[in-house]
C-alpha positions as CSV (number, residue, x, y, z in Angstrom):
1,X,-40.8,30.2,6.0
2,X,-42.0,27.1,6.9
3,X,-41.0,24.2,4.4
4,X,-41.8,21.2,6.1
5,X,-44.5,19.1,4.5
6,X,-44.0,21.3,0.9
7,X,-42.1,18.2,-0.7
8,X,-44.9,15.4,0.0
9,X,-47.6,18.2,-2.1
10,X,-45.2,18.9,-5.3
11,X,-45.6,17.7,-8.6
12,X,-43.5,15.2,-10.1
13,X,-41.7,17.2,-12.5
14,X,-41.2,19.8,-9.3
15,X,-39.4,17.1,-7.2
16,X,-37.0,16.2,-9.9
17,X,-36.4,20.0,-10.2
18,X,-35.9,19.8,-5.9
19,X,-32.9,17.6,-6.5
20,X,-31.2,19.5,-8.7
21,X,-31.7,22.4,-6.9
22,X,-31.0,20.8,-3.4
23,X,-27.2,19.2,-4.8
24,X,-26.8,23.2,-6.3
25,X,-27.3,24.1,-2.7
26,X,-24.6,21.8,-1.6
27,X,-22.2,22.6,-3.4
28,X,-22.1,26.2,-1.5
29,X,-22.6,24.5,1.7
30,X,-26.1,26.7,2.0
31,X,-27.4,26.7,5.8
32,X,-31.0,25.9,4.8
33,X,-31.4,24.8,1.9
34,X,-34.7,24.0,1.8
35,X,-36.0,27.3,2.0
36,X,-33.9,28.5,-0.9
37,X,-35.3,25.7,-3.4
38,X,-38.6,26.2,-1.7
39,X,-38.5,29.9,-3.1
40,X,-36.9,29.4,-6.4
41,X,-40.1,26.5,-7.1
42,X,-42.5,29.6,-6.0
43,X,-40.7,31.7,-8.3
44,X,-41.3,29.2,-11.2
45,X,-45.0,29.0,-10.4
46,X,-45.4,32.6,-10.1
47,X,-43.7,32.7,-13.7
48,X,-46.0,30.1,-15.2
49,X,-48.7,32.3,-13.5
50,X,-47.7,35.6,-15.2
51,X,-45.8,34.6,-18.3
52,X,-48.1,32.1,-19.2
53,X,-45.1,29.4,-19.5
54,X,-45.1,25.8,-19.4
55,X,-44.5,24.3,-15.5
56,X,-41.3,22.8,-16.9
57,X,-39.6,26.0,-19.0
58,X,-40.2,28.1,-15.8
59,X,-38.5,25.2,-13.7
60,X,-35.5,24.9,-16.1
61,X,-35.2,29.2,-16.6
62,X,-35.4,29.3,-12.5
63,X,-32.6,26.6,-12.3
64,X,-30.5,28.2,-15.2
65,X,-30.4,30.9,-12.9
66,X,-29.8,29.9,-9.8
67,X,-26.4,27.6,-11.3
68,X,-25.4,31.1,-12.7
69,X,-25.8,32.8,-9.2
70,X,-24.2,29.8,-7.3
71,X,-20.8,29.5,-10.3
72,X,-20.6,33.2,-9.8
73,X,-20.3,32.7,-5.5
74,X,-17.8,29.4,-5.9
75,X,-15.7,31.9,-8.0
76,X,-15.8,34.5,-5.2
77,X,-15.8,32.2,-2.9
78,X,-12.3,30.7,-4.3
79,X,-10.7,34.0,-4.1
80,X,-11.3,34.3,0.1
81,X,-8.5,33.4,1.6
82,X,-10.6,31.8,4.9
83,X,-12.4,29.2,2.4
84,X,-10.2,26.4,1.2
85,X,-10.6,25.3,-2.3
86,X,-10.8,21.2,-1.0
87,X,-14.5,22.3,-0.2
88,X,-15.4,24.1,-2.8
């Protein structure tokens, strides 16, 4: 997926979203980050598209989420012996 030039066509609301997401990201030291947030911002349009949701409830589920997913992985990721716990 190709992500560069998505940021300069999102909403407001979606940007402010894009930051939260993007210092999520870095907390778990993702490799491209920008494709992840990319695909979680889709995913909240595609809610507000079937649910029939407000722009900002399907931002703020899709971010709910994704801070569950990423506290799950630092958990897991503090148990591996090869990660030290000064980066995480």
């Amino acid at each position: 997926m190709d992500v560069s030039g998505i940021y300069e066509t999102l909403s407001p609301l979606e940007k402010v979203y894009w930051a939260q997401l993007e210092a999520l990201f870095r907390r778990v030291e993702a490799r491209r980050p920008e494709k992840g947030i990319v695909a979680l911002i889709f995913r909240a349009r595609a809610l507000v598209a079937h649910q029939n949701i407000p722009l900002e409830q399907a931002l703020a589920d899709t971010l709910e989420g994704a801070t569950q997913r990423t506290e799950r992985r630092i958990a897991l990721l503090k148990q591996c012996p090869l990660k030290s716990d000064s980066v995480l």
